[in-house]
C-alpha positions in Angstrom: -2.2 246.0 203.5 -1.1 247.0 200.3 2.0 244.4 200.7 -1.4 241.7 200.6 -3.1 243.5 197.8 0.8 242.7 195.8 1.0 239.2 196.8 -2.9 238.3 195.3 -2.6 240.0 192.3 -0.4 237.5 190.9 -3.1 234.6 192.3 -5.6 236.4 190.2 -6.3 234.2 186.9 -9.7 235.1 186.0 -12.7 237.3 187.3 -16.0 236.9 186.3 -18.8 240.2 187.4 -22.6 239.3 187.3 -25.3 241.5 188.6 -25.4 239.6 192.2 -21.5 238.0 192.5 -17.9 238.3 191.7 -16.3 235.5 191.1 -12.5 235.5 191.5 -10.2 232.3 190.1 -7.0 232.2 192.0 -4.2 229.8 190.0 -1.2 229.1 192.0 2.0 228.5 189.9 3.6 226.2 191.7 1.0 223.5 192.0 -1.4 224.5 189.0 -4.3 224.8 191.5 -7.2 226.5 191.0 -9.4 228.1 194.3 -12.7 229.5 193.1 -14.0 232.3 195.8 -17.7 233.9 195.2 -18.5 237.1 196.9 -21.8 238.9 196.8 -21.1 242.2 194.5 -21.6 244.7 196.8 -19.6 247.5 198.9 -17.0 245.8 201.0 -18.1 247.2 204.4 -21.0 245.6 204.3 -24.6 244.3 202.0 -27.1 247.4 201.1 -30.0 247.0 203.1 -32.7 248.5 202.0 -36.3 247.7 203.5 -39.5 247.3 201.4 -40.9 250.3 203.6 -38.0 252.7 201.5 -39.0 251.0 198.4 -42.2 251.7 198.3 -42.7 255.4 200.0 -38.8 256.7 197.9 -38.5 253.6 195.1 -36.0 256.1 193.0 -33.9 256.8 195.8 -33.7 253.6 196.9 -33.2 252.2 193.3 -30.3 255.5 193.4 -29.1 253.9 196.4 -28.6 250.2 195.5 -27.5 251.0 191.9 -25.0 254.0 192.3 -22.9 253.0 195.4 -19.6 252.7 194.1 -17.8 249.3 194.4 -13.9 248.8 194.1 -13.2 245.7 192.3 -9.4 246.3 193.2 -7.0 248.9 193.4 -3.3 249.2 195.1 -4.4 252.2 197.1 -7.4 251.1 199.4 -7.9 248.4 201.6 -11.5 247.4 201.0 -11.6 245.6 197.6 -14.3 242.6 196.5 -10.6 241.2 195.5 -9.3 241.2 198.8 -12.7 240.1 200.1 -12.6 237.1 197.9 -8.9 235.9 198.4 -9.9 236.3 202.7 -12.9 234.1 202.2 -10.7 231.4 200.7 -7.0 232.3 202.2 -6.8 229.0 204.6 -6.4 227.0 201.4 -3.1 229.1 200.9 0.1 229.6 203.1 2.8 231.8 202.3 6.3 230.3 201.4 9.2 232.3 202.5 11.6 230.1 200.5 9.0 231.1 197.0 8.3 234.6 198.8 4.4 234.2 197.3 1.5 232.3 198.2 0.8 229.1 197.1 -1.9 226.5 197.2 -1.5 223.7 200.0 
């Protein structure tokens, strides 16, 4: 997995972080493509659910909850990143060239 995490990095052009989404740009060098892919900003494995019952009978541990669970952006040593998230959501507008050794746009 981290041979993946490698071969996106270099994709990676731009990343915009709002308060609901990550947006990450991928830019292939070989054809000057851009691929926009929107994932929702939370934990990889899966949305915070929190029901209105929790809310309203434990608000600050629900507000604890859905503010303070930690959310990797990217890194070389795990496997669940929004990054990796993104580029998966996205990946069939890639293919990887052996004879450039990267991906590129098709």
């Amino acid at each position: 997995m981290q041979r993946i995490h490698e071969n996106i990095i270099p994709l990676l052009d731009y990343i915009k972080i709002d308060s609901f989404y990550v947006v990450c740009h991928f830019k292939c060098n070989v054809t000057n493509k851009k691929i926009v892919s929107s994932v929702p900003f939370e934990p990889y494995s899966g949305a915070i659910e929190i029901s209105w019952q929790e809310m309203l009978l434990h608000p600050i541990k629900s507000y604890n909850r859905y503010y303070h669970t930690p959310i990797t952006i990217y890194a070389n040593d795990c496997h669940d990143t929004i990054v990796l998230k993104a580029f998966k959501k996205v990946s069939s507008k890639f293919k990887w060239s052996v004879e450039n050794g990267k991906y590129i746009s098709v």
